[in-house]
VOVOSE-155592 format. One line per 2 residues: number of its first residue (from 1); their letters; for each residue z, x, y of N, C-alpha, C. Coordinates in Angstrom, 1 decimal. Example, Ala and Ser with C-alpha at 12.3 -4.5 7.8 and 13.67 -1.06 7.14 Angstrom:
<rs>
1	as	7.8,13.2,-5.7,7.8,12.3,-4.5,7.8,13.2,-3.3 ~ 7.1,12.8,-2.2,7.1,13.7,-1.1,7.9,12.9,0.0 $
</rs>
This chain:
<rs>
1	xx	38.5,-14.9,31.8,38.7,-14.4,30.5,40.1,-14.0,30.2 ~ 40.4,-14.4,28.9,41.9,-13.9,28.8,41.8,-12.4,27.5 $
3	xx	43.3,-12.5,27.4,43.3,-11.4,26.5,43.0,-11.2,24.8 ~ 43.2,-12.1,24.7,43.1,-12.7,23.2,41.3,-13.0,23.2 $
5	xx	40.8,-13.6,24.0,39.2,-13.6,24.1,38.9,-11.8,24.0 ~ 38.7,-11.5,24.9,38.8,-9.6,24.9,38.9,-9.2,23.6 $
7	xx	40.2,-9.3,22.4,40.5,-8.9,21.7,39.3,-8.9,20.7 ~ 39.1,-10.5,20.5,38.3,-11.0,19.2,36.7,-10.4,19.4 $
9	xx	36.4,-10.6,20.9,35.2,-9.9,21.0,34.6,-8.7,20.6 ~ 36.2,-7.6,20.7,35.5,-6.2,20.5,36.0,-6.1,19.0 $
11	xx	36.6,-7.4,18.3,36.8,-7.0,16.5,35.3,-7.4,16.7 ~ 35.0,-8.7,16.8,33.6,-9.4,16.5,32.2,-8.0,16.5 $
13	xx	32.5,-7.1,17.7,31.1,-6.3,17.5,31.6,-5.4,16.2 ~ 32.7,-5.1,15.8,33.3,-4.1,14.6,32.4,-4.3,13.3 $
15	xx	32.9,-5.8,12.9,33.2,-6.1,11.9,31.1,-7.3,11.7 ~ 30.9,-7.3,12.6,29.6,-8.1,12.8,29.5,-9.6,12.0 $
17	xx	30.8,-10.2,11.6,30.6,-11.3,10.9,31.7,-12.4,11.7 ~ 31.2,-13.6,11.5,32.3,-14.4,12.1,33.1,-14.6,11.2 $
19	xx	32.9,-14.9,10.0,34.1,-15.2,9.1,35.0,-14.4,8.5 ~ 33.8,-12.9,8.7,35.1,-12.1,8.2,36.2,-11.4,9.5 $
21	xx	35.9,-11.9,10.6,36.5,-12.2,12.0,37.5,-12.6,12.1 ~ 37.4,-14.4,11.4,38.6,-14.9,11.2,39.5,-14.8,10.3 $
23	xx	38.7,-14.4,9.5,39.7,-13.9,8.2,41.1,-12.7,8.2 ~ 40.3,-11.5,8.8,40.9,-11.0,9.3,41.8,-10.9,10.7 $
25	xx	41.6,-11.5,12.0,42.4,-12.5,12.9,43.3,-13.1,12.2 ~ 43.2,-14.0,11.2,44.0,-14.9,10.7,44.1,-16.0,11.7 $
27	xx	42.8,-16.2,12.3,42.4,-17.5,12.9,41.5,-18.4,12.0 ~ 41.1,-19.8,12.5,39.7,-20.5,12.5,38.8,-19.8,12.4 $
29	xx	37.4,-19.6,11.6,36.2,-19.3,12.1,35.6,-20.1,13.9 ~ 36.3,-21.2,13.6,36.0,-22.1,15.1,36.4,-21.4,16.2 $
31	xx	37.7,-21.0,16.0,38.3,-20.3,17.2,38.0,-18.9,17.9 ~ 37.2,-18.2,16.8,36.3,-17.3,16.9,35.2,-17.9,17.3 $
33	xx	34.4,-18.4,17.3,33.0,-18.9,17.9,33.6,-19.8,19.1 ~ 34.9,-20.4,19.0,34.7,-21.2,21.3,35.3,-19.9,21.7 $
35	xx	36.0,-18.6,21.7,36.8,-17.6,22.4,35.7,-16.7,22.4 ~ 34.3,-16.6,21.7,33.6,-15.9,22.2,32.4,-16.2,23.1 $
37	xx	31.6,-17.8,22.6,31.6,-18.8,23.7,31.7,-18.9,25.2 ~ 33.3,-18.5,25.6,33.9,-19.0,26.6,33.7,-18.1,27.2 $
39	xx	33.6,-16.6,26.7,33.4,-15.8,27.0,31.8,-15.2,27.7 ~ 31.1,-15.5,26.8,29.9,-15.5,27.1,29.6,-16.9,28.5 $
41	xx	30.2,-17.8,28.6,29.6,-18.8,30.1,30.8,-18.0,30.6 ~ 31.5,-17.5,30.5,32.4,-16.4,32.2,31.7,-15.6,32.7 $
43	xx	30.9,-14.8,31.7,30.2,-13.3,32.2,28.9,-13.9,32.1 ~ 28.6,-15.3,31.9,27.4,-15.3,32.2,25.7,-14.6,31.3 $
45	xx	26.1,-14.1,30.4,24.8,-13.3,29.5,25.7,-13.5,27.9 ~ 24.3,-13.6,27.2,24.6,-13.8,25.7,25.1,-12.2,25.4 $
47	xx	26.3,-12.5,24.9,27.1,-11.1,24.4,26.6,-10.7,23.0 ~ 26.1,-11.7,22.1,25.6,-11.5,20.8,24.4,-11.7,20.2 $
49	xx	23.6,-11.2,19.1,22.2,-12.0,18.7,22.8,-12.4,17.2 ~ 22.4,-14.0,17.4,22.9,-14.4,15.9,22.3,-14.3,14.6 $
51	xx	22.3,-13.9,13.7,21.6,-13.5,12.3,22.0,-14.5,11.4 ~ 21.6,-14.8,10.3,22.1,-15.4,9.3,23.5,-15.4,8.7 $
53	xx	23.6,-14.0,8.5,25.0,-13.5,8.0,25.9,-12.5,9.3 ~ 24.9,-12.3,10.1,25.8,-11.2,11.1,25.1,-11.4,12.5 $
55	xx	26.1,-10.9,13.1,26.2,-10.7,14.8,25.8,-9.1,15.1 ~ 24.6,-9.0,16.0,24.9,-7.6,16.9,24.7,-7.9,18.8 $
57	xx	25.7,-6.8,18.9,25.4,-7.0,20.3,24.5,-7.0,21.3 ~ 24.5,-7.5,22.1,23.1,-7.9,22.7,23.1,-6.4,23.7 $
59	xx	22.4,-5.8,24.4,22.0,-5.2,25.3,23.5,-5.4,26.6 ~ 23.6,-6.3,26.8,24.6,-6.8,27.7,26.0,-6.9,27.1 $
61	xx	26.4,-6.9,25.8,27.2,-6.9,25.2,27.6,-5.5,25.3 ~ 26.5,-4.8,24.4,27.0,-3.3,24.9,27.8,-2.0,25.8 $
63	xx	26.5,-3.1,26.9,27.7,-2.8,28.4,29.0,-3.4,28.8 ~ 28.9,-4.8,28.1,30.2,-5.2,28.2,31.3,-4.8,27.7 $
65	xx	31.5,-4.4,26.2,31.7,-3.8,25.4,33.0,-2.4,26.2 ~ 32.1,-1.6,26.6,32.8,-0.5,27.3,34.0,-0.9,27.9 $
67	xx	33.7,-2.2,29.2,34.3,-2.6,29.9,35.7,-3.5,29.5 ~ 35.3,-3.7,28.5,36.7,-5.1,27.7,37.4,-3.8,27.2 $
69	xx	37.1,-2.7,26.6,38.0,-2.0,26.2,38.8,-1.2,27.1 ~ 38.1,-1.0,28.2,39.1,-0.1,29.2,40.0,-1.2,29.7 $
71	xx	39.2,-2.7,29.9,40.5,-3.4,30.9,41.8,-3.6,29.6 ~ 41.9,-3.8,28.1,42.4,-3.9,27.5,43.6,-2.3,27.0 $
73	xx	43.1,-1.9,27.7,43.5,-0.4,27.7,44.4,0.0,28.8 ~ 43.9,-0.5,29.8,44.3,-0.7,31.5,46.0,-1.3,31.3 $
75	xx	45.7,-2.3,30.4,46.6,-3.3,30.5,47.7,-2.9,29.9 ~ 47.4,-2.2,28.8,48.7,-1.8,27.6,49.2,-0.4,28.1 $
77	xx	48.4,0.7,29.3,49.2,1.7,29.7,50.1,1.4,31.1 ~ 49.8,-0.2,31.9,50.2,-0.6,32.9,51.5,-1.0,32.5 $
79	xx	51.6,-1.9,30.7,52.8,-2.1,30.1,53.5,-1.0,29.8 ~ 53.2,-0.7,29.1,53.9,0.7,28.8,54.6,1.2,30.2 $
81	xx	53.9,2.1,30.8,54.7,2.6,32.3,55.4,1.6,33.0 ~ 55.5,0.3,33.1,56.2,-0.1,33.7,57.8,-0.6,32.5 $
83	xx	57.4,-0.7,31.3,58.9,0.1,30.5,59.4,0.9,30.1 ~ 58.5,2.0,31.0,59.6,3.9,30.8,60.1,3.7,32.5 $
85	xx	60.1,2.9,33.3,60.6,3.3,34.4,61.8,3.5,34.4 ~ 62.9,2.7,33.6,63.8,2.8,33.8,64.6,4.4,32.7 $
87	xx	63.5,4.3,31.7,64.2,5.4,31.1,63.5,6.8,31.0 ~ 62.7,7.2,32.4,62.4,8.6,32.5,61.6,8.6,34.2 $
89	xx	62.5,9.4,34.5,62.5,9.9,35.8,61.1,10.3,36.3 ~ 60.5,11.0,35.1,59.2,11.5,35.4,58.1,11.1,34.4 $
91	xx	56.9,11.2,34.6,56.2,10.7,33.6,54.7,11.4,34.2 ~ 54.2,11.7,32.7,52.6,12.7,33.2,51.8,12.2,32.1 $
93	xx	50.5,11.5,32.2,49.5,11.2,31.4,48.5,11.9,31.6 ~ 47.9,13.5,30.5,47.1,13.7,30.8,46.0,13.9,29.6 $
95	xx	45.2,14.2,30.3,44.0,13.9,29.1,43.3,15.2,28.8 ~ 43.2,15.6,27.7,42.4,16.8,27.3,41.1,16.8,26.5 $
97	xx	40.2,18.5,26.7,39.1,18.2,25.4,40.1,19.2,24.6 ~ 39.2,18.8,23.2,40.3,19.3,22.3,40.0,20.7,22.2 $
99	xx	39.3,21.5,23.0,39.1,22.6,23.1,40.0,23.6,23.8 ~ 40.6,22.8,24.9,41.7,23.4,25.9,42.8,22.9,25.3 $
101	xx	43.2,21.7,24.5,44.0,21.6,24.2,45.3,22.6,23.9 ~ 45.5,23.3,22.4,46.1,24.5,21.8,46.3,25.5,22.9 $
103	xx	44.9,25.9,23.8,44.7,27.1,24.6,45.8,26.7,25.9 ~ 45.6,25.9,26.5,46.5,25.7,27.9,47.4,24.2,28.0 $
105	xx	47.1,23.3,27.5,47.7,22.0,27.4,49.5,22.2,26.9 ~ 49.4,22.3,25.6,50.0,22.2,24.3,51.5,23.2,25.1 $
107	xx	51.0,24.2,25.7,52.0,25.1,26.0,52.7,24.6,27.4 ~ 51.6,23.7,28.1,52.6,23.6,29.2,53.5,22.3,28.9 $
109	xx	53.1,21.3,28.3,53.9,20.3,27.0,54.5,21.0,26.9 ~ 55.1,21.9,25.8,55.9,22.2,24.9,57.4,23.1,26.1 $
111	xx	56.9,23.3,27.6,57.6,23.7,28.5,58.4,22.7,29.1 ~ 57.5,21.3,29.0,57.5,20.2,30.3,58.5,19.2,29.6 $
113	xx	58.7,19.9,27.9,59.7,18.7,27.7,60.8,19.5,26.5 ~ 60.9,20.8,27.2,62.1,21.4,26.8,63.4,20.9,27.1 $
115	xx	64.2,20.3,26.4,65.6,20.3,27.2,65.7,19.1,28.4 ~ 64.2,18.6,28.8,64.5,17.7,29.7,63.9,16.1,28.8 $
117	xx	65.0,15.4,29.2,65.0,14.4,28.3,64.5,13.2,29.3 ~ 64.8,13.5,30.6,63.9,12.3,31.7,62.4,12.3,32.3 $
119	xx	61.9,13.3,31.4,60.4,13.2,31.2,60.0,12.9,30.1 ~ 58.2,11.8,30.3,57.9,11.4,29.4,56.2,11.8,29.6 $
121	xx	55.8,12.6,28.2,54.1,12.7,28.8,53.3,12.0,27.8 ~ 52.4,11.2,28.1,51.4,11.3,27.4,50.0,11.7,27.4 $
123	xx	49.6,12.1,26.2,48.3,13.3,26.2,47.3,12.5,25.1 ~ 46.0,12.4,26.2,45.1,11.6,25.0,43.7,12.8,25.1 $
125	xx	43.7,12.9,23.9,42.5,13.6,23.5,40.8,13.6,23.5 ~ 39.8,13.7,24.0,38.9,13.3,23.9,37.5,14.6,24.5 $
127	xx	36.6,13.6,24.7,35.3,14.2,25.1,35.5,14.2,27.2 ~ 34.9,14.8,27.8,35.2,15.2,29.4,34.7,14.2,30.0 $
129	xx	33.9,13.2,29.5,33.1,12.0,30.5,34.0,10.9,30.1 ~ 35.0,11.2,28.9,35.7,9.6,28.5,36.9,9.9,29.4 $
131	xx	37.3,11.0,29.3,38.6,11.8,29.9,38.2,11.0,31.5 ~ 37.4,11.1,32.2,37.4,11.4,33.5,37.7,9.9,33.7 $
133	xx	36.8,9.1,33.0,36.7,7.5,33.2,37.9,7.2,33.5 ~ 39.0,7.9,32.2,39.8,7.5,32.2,40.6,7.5,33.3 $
135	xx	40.9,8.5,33.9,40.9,9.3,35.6,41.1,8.2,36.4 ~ 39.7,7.7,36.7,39.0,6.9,37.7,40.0,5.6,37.2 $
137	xx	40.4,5.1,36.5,40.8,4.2,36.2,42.0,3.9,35.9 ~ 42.5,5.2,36.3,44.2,5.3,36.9,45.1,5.2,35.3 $
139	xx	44.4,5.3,34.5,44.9,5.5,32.4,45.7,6.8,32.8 ~ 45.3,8.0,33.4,45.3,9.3,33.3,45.6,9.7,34.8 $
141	xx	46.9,10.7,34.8,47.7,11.3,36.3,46.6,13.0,36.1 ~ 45.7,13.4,34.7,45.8,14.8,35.5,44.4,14.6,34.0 $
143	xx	42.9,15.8,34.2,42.1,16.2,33.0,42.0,17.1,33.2 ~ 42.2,17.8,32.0,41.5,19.1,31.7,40.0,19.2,31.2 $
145	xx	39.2,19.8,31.9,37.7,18.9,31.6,37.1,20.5,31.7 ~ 35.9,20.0,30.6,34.8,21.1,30.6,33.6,21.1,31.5 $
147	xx	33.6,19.7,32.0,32.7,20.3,33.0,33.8,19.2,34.2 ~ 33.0,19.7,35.5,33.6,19.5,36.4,33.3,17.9,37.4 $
149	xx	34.0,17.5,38.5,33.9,16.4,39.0,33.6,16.6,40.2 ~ 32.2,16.2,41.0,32.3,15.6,42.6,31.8,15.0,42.8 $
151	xx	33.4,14.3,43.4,33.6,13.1,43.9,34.4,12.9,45.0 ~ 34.5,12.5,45.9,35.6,12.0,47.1,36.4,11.3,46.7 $
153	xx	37.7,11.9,47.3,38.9,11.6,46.5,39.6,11.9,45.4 ~ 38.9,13.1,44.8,39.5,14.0,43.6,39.3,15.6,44.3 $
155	xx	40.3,15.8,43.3,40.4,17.4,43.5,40.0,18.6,42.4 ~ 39.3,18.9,42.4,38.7,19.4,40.9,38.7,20.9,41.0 $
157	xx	39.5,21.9,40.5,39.9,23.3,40.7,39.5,24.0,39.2 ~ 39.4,24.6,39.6,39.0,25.9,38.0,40.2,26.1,37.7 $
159	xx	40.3,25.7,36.4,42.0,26.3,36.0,41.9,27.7,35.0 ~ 40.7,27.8,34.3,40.6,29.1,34.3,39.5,29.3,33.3 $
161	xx	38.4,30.5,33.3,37.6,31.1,32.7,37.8,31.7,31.4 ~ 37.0,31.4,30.2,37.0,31.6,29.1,35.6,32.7,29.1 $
163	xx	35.1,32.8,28.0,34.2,33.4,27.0,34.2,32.6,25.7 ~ 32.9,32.9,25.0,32.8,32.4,23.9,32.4,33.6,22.8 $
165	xx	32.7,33.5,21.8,32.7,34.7,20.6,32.2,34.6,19.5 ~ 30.6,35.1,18.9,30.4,34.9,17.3,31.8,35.7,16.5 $
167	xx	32.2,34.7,15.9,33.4,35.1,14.3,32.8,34.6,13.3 ~ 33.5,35.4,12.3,33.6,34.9,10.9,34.7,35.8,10.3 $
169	xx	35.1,35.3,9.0,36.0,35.8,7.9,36.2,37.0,8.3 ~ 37.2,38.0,8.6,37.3,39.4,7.9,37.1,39.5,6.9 $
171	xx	35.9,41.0,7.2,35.3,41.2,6.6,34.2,41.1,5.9 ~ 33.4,39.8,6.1,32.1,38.7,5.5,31.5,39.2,6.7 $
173	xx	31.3,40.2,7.8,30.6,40.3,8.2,28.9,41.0,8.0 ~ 28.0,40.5,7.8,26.9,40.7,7.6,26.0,41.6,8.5 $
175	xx	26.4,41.7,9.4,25.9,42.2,10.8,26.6,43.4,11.4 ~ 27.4,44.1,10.7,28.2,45.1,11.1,27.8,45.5,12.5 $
177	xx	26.4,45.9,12.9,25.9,46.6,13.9,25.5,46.0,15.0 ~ 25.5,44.2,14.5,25.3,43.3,15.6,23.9,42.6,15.2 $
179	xx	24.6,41.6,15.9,22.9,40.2,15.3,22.3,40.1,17.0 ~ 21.3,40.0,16.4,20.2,39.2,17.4,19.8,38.0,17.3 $
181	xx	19.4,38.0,18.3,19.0,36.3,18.5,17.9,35.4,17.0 ~ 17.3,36.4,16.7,16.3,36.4,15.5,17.3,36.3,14.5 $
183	xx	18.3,37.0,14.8,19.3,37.1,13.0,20.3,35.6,12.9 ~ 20.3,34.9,14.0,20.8,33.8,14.0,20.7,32.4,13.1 $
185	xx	19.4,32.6,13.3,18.9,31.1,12.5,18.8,31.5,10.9 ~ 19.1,33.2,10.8,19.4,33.3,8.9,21.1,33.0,8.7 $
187	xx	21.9,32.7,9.7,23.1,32.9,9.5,23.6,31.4,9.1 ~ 25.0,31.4,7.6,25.3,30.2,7.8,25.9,29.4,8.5 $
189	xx	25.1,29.4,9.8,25.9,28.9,11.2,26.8,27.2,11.3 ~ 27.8,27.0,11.7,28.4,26.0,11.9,28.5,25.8,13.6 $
191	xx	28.4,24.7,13.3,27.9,24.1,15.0,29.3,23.2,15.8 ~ 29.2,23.4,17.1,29.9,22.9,18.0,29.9,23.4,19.2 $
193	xx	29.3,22.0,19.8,28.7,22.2,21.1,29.3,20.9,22.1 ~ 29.2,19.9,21.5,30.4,19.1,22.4,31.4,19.7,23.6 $
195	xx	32.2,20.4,23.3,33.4,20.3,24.0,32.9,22.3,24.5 ~ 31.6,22.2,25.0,31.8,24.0,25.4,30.4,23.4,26.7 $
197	xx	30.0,22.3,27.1,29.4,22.1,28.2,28.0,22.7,28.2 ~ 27.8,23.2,29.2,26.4,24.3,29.7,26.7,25.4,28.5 $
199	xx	27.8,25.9,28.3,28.1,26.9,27.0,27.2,26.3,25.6 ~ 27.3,25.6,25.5,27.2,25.1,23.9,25.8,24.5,24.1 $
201	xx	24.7,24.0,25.3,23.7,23.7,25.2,22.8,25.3,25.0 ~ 23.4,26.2,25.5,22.9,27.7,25.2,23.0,28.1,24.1 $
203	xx	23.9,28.1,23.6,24.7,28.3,22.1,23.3,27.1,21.0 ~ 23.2,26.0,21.5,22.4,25.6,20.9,20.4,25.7,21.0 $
205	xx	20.3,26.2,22.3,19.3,26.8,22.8,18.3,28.2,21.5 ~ 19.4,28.9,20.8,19.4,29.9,20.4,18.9,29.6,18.8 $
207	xx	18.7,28.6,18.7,17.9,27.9,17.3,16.8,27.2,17.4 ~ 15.7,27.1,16.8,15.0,25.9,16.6,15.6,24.9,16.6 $
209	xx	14.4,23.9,17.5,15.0,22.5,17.5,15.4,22.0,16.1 ~ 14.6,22.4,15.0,14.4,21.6,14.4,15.7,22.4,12.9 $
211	xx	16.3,23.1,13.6,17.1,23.7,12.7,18.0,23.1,12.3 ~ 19.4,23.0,10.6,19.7,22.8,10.3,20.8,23.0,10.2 $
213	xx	22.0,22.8,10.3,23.5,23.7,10.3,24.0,23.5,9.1 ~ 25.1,24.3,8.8,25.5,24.2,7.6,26.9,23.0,8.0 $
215	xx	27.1,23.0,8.9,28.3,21.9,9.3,28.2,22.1,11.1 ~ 28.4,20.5,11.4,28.2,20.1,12.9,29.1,19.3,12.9 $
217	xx	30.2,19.8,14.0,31.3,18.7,14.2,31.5,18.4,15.8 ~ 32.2,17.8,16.4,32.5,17.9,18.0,34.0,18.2,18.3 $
219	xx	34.5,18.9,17.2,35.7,19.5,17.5,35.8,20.6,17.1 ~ 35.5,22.1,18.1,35.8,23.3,17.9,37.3,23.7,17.5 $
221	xx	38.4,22.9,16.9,39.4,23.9,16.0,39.5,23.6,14.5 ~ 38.5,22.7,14.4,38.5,22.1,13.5,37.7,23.2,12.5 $
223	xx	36.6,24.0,13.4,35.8,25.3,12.6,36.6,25.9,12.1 ~ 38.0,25.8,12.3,38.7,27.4,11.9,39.3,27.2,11.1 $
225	xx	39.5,26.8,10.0,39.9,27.0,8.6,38.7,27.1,7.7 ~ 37.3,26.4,7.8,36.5,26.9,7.4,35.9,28.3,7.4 $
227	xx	36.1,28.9,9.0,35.8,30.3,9.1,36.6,30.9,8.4 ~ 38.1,30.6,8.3,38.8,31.7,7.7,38.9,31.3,6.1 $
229	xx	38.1,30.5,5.6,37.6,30.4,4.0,36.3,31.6,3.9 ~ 35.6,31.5,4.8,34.7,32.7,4.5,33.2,31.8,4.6 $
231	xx	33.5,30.6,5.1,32.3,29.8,5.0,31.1,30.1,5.8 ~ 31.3,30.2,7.0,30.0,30.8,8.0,30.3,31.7,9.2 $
233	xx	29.7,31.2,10.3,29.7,31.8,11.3,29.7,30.9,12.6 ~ 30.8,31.2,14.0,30.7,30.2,14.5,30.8,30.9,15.9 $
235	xx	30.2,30.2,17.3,30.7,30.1,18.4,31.5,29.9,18.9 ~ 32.5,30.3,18.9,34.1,29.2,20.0,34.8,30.4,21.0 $
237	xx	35.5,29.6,21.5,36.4,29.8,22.5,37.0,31.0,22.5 ~ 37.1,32.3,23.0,37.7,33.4,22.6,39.2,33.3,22.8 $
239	xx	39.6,32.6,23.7,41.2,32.4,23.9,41.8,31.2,22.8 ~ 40.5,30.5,22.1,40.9,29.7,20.7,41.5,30.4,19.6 $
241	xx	40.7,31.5,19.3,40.6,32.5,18.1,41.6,33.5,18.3 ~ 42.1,33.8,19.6,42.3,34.9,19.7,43.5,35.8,19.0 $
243	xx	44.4,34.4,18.6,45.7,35.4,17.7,44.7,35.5,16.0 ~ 43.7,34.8,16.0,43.3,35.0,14.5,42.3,36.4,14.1 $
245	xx	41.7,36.5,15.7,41.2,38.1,15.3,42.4,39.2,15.4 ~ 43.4,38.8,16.4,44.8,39.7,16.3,45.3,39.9,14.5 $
247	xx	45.6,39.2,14.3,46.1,38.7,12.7,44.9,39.6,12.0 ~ 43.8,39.0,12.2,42.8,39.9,11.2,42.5,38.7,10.7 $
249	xx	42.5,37.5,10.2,41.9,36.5,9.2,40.5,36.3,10.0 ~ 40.0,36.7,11.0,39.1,36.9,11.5,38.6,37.7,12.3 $
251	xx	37.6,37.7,12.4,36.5,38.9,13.0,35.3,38.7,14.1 ~ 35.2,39.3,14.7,34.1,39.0,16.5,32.7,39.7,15.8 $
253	xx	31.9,39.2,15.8,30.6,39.8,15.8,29.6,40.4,16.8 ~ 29.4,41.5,17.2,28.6,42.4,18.2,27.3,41.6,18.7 $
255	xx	27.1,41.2,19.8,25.4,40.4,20.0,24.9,41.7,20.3 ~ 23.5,41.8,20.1,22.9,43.2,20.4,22.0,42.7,21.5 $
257	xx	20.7,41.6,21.6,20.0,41.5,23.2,20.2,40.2,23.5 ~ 21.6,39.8,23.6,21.5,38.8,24.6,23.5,38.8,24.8 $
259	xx	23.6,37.9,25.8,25.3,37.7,25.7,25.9,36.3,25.3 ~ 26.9,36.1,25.2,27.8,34.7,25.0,28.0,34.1,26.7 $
261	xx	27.9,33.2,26.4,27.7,32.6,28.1,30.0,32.5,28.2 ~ 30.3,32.1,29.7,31.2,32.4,29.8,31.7,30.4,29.4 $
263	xx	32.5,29.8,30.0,32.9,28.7,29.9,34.5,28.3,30.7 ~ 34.1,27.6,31.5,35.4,27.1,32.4,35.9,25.9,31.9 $
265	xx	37.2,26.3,32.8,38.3,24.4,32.2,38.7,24.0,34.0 ~ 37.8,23.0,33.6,38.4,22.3,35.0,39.8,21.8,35.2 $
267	xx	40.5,21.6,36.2,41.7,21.0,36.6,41.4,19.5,37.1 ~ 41.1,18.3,36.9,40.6,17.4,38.1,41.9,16.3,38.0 $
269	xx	42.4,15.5,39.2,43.3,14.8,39.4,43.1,14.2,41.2 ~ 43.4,13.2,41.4,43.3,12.7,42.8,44.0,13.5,43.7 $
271	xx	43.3,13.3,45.2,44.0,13.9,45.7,45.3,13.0,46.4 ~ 46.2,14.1,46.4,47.1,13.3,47.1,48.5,13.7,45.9 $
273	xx	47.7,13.4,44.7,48.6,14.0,43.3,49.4,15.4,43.3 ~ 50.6,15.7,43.1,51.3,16.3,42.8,51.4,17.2,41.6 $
275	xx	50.4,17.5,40.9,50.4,18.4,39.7,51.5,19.7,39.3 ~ 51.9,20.2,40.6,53.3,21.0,40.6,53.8,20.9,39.6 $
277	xx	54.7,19.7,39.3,55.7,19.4,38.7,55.1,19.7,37.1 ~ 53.8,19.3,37.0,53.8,19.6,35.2,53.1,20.9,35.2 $
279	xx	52.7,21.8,36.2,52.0,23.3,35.5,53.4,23.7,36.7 ~ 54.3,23.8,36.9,55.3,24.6,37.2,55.8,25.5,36.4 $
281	xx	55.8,25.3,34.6,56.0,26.3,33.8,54.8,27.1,33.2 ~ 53.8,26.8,33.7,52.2,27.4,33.6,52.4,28.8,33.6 $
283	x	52.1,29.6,32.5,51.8,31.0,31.9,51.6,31.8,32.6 $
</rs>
């Protein structure tokens, strides 16, 4: 399989049409059906089910799918690093959830490339199971992950313990005295549970299944200009919020019978890896 087959394959599941495939390619419609073809007698299994008007992926496609995007991924950070060699001495790819990001990432960045111009980092954002893949797969020198890794051959360290906090607006507190678990499901709660692990399945525990949120996203900073519009009430990260309760544009709400579960940020990176170098200016 080459690269250009790869390519057309993962537009092909996008866009589910062959013509509008090539249209956009700015190929043949032909060239799109032998490159996907060729592709399907290499790997051996039908990658697509054909329809009248459209294509979907077959079961095996699916899984393939994953795979054509990392090797094509593989390939363009292998490019890349091997044309910063000559112009940066150092180089650190790490991967974050966007939860740790702001809280511990962002700062040790903003240290790691003060003044020094022969370092080069890159930081890709995501969910802790895409982060790790990426790990495994040599994309990524270091993750900061919500949940943790064992495995032989990595090194996976607590980098540090959080808490999680009901806020809302200064002042829109409704609960002055403290909510309970019962006072919950009347609240205009906004949700985010992605990127808080065992935290956020508790956090979601705390509702009926069958409850309804007033907004559900999978990025916890994203809550926070809504909270500080005065829109609801949310769970997050206490070291997220924490200059916004300082400031006052927000406010912690009292639990009365139950607690906020706590929440860790893993460190994980192979062993053998050198991490020094980029938490050297670590807080």
């Amino acid at each position: 399989m080459n690269t250009e087959e790869l390519k057309t394959f993962i537009f092909l599941s996008k866009v589910k049409n062959f013509t509008l495939a090539a249209e956009q390619l700015f190929i043949t419609q032909s060239t799109v059906t032998n490159r996907i073809s060729e592709l399907e007698k290499e790997v051996g299994k039908k990658l697509f089910l054909r329809g009248s008007k459209t294509v979907t992926l077959t079961e095996e496609g699916e899984i393939f799918l994953r795979y054509a995007e990392r090797i094509l991924e593989l390939q363009e950070s292998s490019i890349v690093e091997m044309n910063a060699t000559s112009a940066h001495r150092r180089k650190f790819a790490i991967g974050a959830i966007n939860a740790t990001y702001e809280v511990y990432v962002k700062p040790l960045v903003d240290a790691c490339m003060k003044d020094n111009e022969e370092t080069s980092v890159k930081v890709l954002l995501g969910h802790s199971m895409d982060l790790i893949q990426n790990l495994q797969d040599n994309v990524l020198d270091m993750v900061f992950s919500a949940i943790p890794l064992k495995r032989s051959g990595y090194r996976c360290d607590v980098y540090d313990v959080d808490r999680v906090a009901l806020v809302c607006k200064k002042g829109l507190n409704t609960f002055p005295d403290g909510v309970t678990k019962s006072d919950l499901s009347t609240l205009p709660y906004m949700m985010c549970d992605l990127t808080l692990s065992e935290a956020g399945v508790f956090i979601r525990s705390l509702f009926p299944k069958t409850h309804i949120f007033r907004l559900e996203v999978d990025n916890s900073s994203k809550l926070i200009p809504y909270l500080e519009q005065g829109i609801g009430y949310s769970f997050l990260p206490y070291k997220l919020i924490k200059d916004k309760l300082e400031k006052g544009t927000l406010e912690e709400v009292k639990l009365k019978d139950f607690s906020a579960p706590q929440i860790s940020t893993y460190l994980i990176y192979k062993n053998g890896y050198d991490v020094s170098q980029f938490l050297e200016n670590k807080i």
